[in-house]
Every structure is written in structure tokens, then in C-alpha cells.
C-alpha positions in Angstrom: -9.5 0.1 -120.8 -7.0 -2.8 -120.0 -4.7 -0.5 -119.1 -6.5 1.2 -116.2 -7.7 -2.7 -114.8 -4.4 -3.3 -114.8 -3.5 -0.2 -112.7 -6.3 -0.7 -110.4 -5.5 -4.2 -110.0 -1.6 -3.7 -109.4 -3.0 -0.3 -106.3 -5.3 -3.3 -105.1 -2.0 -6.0 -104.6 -0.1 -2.6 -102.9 -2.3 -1.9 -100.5 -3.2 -5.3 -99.6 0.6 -6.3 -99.4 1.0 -3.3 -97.0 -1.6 -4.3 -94.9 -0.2 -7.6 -94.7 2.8 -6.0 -93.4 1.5 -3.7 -90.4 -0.7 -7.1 -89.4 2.5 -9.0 -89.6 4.3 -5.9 -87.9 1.6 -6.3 -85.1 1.4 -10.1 -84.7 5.4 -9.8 -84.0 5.3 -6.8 -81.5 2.4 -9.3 -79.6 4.0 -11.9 -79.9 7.4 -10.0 -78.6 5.5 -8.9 -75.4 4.1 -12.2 -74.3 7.4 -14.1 -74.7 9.7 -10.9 -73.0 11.4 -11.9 -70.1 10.4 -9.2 -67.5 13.7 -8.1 -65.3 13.1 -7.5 -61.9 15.3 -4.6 -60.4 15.4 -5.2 -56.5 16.5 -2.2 -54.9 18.0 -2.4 -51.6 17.7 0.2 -48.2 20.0 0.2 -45.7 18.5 1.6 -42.9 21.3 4.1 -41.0 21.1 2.9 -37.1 22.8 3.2 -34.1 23.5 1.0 -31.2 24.9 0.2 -27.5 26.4 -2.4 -26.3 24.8 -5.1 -23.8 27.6 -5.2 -20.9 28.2 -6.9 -17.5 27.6 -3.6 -14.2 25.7 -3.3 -11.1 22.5 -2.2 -11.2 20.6 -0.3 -7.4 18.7 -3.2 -6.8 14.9 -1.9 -5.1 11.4 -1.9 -5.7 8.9 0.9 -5.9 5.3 0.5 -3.6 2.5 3.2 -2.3 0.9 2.6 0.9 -0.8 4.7 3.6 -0.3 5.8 6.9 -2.1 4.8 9.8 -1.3 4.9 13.9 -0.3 1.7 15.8 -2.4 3.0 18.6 -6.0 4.1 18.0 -8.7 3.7 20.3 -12.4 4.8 20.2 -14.0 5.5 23.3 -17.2 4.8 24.9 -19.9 5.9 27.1 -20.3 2.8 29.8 -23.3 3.3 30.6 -26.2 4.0 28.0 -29.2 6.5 28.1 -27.6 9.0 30.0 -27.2 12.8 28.9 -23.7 13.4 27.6 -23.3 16.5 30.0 -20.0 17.9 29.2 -17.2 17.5 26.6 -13.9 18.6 27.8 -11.8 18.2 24.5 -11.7 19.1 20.9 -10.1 17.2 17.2 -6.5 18.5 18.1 -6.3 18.3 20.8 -3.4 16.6 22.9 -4.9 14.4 25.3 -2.9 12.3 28.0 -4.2 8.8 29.2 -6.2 8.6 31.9 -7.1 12.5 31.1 -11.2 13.1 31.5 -12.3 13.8 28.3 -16.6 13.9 28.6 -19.0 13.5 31.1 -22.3 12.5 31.6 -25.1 13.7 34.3 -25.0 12.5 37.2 -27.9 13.4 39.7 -29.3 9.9 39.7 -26.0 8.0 40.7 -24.9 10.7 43.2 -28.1 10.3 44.8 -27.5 6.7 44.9 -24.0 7.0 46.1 -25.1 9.1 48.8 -27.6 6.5 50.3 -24.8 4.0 50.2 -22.4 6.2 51.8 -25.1 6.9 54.5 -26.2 3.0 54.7 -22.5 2.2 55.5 -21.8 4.6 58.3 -25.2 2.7 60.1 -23.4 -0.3 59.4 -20.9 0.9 60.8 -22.3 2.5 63.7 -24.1 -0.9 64.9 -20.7 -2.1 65.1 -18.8 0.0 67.0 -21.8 -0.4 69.7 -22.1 -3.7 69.4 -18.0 -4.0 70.1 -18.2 -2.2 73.3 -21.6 -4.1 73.9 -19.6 -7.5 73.3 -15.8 -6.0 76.1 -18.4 -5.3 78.2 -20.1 -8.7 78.2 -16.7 -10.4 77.9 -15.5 -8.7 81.2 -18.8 -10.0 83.2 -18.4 -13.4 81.7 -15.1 -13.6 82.9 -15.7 -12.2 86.2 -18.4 -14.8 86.4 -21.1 -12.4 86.6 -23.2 -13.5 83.7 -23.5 -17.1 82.1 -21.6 -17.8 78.7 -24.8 -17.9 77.1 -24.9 -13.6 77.2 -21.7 -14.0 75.1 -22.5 -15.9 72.6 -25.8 -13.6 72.1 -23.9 -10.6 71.5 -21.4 -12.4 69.4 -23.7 -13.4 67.0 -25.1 -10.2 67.2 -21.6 -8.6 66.2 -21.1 -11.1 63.2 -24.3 -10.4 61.8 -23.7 -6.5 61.9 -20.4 -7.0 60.8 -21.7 -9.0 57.8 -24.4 -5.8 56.9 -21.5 -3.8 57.4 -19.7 -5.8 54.5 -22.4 -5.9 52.7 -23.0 -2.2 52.7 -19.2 -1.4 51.7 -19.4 -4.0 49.0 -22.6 -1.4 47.4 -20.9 1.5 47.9 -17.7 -0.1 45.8 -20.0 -1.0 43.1 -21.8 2.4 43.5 -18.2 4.1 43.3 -17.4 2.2 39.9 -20.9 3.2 38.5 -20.7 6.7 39.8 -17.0 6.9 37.2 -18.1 5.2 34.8 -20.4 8.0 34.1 -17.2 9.9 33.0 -15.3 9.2 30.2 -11.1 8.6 30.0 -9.1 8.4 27.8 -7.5 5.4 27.3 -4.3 6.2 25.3 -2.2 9.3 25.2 -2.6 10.8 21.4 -4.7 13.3 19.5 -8.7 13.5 19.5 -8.9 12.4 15.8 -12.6 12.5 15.8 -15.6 13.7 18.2 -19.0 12.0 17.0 -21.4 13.5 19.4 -22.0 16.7 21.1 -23.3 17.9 24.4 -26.8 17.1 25.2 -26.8 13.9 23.1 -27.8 10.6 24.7 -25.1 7.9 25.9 -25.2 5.0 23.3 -22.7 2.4 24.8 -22.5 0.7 21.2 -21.4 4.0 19.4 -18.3 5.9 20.2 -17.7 9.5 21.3 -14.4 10.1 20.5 -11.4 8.3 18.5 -8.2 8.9 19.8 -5.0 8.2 17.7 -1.3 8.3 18.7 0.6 9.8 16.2 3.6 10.1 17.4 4.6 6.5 16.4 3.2 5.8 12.7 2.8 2.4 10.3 3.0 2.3 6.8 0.9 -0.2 5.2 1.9 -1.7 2.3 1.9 -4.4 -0.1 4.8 -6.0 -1.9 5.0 -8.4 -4.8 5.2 -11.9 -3.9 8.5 -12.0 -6.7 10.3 -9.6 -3.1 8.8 -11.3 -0.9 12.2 -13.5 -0.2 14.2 -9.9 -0.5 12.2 -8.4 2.3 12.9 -8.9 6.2 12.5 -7.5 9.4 14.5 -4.6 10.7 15.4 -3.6 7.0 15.6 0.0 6.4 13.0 1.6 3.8 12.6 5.4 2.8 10.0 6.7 1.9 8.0 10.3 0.6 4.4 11.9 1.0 3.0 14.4 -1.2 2.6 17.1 1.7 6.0 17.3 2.0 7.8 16.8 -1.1 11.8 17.9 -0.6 11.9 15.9 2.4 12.9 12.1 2.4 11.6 10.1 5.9 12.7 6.7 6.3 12.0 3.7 9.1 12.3 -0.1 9.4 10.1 -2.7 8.1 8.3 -4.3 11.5 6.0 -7.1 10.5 6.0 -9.0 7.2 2.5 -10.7 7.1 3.4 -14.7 7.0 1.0 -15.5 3.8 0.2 -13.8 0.8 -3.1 -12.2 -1.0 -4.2 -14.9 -4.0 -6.1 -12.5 -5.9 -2.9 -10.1 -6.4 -0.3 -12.3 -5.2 1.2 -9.7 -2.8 2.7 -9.8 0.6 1.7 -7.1 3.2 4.1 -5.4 5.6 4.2 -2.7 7.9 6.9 -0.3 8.7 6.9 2.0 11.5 8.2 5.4 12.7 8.7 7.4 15.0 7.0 11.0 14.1 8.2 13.5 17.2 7.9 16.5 14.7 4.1 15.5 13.9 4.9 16.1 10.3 2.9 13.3 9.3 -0.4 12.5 9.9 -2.3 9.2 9.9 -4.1 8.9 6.3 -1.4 10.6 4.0 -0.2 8.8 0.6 3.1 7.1 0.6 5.5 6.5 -1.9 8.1 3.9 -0.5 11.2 2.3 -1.6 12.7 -0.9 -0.3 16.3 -1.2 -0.9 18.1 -4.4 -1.0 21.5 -3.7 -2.5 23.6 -3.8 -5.6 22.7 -6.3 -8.3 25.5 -7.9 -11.1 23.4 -7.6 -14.1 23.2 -8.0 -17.5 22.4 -4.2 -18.7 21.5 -2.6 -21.8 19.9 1.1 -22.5 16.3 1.5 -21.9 16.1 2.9 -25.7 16.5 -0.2 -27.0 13.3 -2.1 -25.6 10.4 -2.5 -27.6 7.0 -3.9 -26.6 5.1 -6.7 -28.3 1.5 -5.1 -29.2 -1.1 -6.3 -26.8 1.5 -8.5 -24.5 3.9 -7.6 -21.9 6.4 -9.2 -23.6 9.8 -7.5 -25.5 12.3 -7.8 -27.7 15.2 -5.6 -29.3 16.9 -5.5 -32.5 20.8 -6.9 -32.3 23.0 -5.6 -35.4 25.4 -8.4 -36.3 27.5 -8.8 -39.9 25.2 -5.4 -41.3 22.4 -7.2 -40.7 19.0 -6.7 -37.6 18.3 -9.5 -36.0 14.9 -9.5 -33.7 15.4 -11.2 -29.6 12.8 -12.0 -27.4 14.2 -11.1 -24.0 13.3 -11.4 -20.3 13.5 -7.8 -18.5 14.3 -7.5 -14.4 14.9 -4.5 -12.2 14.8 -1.3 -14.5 17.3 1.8 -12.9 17.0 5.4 -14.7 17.8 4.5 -18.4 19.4 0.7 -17.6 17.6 -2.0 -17.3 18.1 -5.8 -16.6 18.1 -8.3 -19.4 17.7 -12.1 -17.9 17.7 -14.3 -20.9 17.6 -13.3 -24.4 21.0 -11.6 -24.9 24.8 -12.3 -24.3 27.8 -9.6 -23.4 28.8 -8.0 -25.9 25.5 -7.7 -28.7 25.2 -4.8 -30.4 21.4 -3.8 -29.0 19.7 -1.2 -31.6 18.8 2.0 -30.0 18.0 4.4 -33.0 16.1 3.8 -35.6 14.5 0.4 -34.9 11.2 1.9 -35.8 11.6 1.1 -39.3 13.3 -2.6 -39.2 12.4 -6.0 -39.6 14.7 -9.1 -38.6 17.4 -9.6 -41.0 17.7 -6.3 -43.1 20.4 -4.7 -43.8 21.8 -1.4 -41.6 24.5 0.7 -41.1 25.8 1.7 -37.9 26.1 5.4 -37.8 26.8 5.2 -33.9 28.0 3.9 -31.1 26.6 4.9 -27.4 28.4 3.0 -24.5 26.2 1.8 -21.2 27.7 4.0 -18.4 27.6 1.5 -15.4 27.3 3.8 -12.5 24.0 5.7 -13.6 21.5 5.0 -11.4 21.2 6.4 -7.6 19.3 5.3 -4.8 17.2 8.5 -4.9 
């Protein structure tokens, strides 16, 4: 009976002593894992890029505008003389029309009534004249032959200088008939196409609304307006070309006329006009215009256009210069911009290394590797 205690005592001690040992086992493996120093492993990308050079060149130095075309000469024309039947219009839009040409007329019956009363009142004018001149020879002949008193005279000469006055008079209605009688036609004023016809036959005169609008457009303006930055770039007499849609493989140029002498405030830009001469009538008053003013060649600083990149919700940019394996973010100040070149005005020096592949997945100062090398060709751009 002893023995068997003994037995279960000495399983008991086992067991216990074994669980002793996994707790133990445990507490050391815990104790392991909060006191183990953790080794970071950094691994490092080298992004594969591939750059151009920012170099000293010439850049085509011009600015880009749109303006319309309008004529120097354009003039509306209007009945004189109000609440009068527009009898007859002589012309149609199209057509050619020289100045002075009649171009409408209105009815007449009234004022060539009048006309011929005035007409008739000045030939009985002048009638009582021409009988009151041989009145006053014959008079003067008496008077000097002594056989009537120098009181007759002076009778029949005032009688002359009154009739002579009616006679004045009379002419002096008849003028201003004349002038009314042609102002009941219409002229035109200018020499140019009818660009518009408002009324037809049969409408009233209104002497505060035109009847035609005729346009010369054989000499055309292009209005424009250029940013105030150009505004010391631009002069008078410069030469400009310019293109409209209607005629796309052909290039038209002029010469800048007027430069307005102040600028708009609200989008700080300077107007100008430039005008041409349009013998071939291939342009037309109203067309879209896309001009370019030319001011030269420009020394620049240039790097490719690749190699810009925009500042999210500014206007601002910067590019990524690789220097010692490493990208390094500029700011930079852009100018004039030619085909793939573009100006850089502060932010760079000759010579940096400007990122133009694979800048999308950098940040300043990692680590790249230049995989190649794309030289700025100098001579790129065209006037064109």
C-alpha cells in the first residue's frame, strides 16, 4: 500500500516538475520577444531616368493673339427726310456700289409739285425785272434828255430793287426746294459693298433708322488685344501675319497701325489695330483671326518642354535636376515657349541636368540612374 503512495506521489512530482518546465519554457520565449531588438531592413529604389541638359540658344521670340476683322470704312445710310414712302431700291447685299452712286429713292409727287411752283415763281420774278430794266433805260434817257424830273427815276429804281429783291428771294426757295427735292434720294456715301439692306420698298422713311450699311472691304483692320507684358515689344509699322479659318493653307500678313495709348484694367491688355489691303476680297469683315506678332530672336536660357511640371491648382512650375545620383526639385520662372523649348528665367543655371523621363515617380532627393541623355537642339523652332 506504501508502495503504490509512493509511486503516485513520485508521477505527481513528474508531472508537476514538467509543467514547471514548459511555464518556464514559455516565460523565456515571452520574455525573449519583448526584449528582441527588431532589425529594420531599408530597401532602396533607384528610379531609372533620363535627362537634358539646360543650355544657352535663341529662342523665335513672338506672341500668339485672336482678333476679328472689321472695315476702316463703314457707313450706314439714311433717309433725310422722314415719313416718306421708300419708292425704289436700286441695290442689293453684294453688291459693288461707288460713292456718290444712287442707291434708294423715295416718292416724290409732293416736292416736284413744290419745286415746280418755285421754278414758276422765279421766272415771274424774273420777268418783273427784265420789264422793269427796260422801264428804268427808258426813264434814264428822258431824265437825261431833261424830259422828265429826277423824281420818275428814282420811282422806277426803287421799283427795280424791290423786284430784284423778290427775284432773290424766289431763287433762294427754289435752292432750298432743289436740296429738299435730293434729299428725297439716297447716295451713297462711300465706295464698298451693301453689307446690309434693312428695309424694303414701300416702307416708310424713318430718318433715325438706317436703310442700308455700306462697308469697304477692300482695306481691312484687325482688332486685337495684346498683353500689357508686349506692350513695350509692340510698335507702329511692325509687320504681323496672320491666318482665318476660311482659308487655312494661306498665310496673310499687314502692319500694326494704331496701338491704343492706355490699357484695359480688368484684363490688363493693350488694343491695336492692323490693317490690310484686301484687293482679292478674300477676306471679309467679321472672320476669326489668329495673329502672330514677331519681334525677333531672343538669347535664352532653354530646356525641353518634357521636363516642366505644374504645381496642382497654381500656375506655378518646377522640374527635377539630377545631380551626384540624386533628384533635386526647382521652382522656376517660364517665358516665351517655341515648339518643344521653352524659356527658363530664374530657377536654373547652364548646364543642370533637367529630368525629362520618369519624373512621375520622384520626390526631391532620391536616388536615380541616368539611363539617357537627350541634348536641346537650338535651332528648333520656326516662325510658322
Amino acid at each position: 500500500m506504501s508502495d503504490e503512495k509512493n509511486k503516485k506521489s513520485k508521477v505527481t512530482v513528474v508531472v508537476g516538475l514538467l509543467i514547471l518546465a514548459c511555464l518556464a519554457v514559455v516565460v523565456i520565449n515571452v520574455w525573449r520577444a519583448k526584449h528582441r531588438e527588431v532589425i529594420k531592413v531599408e530597401k532602396t529604389t533607384i528610379i531609372p531616368v533620363a535627362i537634358s541638359p539646360a543650355i544657352r540658344g535663341e529662342l523665335d521670340w513672338f506672341t500668339d493673339v485672336t482678333g476679328n476683322l472689321a472695315p476702316i470704312q463703314s457707313a450706314a445710310l439714311y433717309a433725310k427726310v422722314p415719313g416718306k414712302i421708300i419708292e425704289e431700291i436700286f441695290v442689293e447685299k453684294g453688291d459693288w456700289v461707288k460713292k456718290g452712286q444712287l442707291v434708294a429713292s423715295l416718292e416724290k409727287d409732293q416736292i416736284a409739285a413744290h419745286l415746280n411752283r418755285g421754278r414758276a415763281a422765279v421766272e415771274v420774278a424774273q420777268t418783273q425785272v427784265n420789264v422793269l430794266e427796260k422801264d428804268y433805260k427808258r426813264i434814264e434817257n428822258l431824265y437825261k434828255s431833261k424830259a422828265l424830273p429826277k423824281q420818275k427815276l428814282d420811282h422806277i429804281q426803287a421799283e427795280l430793287d424791290v423786284a430784284g429783291a423778290r427775284l432773290k428771294e424766289a431763287q433762294a426757295a427754289l435752292k432750298e426746294l432743289n436740296v429738299l427735292y435730293r434729299d428725297h434720294d439716297i447716295y451713297a456715301t462711300q465706295s464698298g459693298i451693301v453689307a446690309d439692306r434693312f428695309v424694303d420698298a414701300g416702307n416708310m422713311s424713318n430718318s433715325k433708322a438706317p436703310v442700308l450699311r455700306i462697308s469697304n472691304e477692300k482695306i481691312l483692320k484687325v482688332e486685337l488685344t495684346v498683353p500689357e507684358i508686349e506692350f513695350p515689344n509692340i510698335r507702329e509699322g511692325m509687320e504681323v501675319t496672320f491666318m482665318v479659318d476660311a482659308c487655312p493653307d494661306r498665310t496673310f500678313s499687314g502692319k500694326v497701325a494704331l496701338i491704343y495709348p492706355t490699357a484695359d484694367p480688368m484684363t490688363r491688355t493693350i488694343k491695336a489695330e492692323v490693317h490690310i489691303k484686301n484687293n482679292d476680297m478674300q477676306l471679309r469683315s467679321g472672320m476669326f483671326v489668329h495673329v502672330r506678332l514677331y519681334f525677333g530672336k531672343k538669347a535664352a536660357l532653354i530646356i525641353r518642354r518634357e521636363g516642366l511640371n505644374k504645381m496642382p491648382g497654381t500656375g506655378s512650375y518646377y522640374v527635377y535636376v539630377a545631380k551626384e545620383g540624386k533628384a533635386h526639385i526647382k521652382n522656376i520662372e517660364t517665358g516665351i515657349s517655341q515648339g518643344n523649348l521653352v524659356e527658363v528665367l530664374a530657377g536654373l543655371v547652364e548646364g543642370d541636368q533637367v529630368v525629362i523621363q520618369g519624373q512621375n515617380r520622384l520626390k526631391d532627393n532620391v536616388e536615380v540612374e541616368i539611363i539617357q541623355k537627350k541634348d536641346v537642339e537650338k535651332h528648333s523652332g520656326d516662325k510658322s
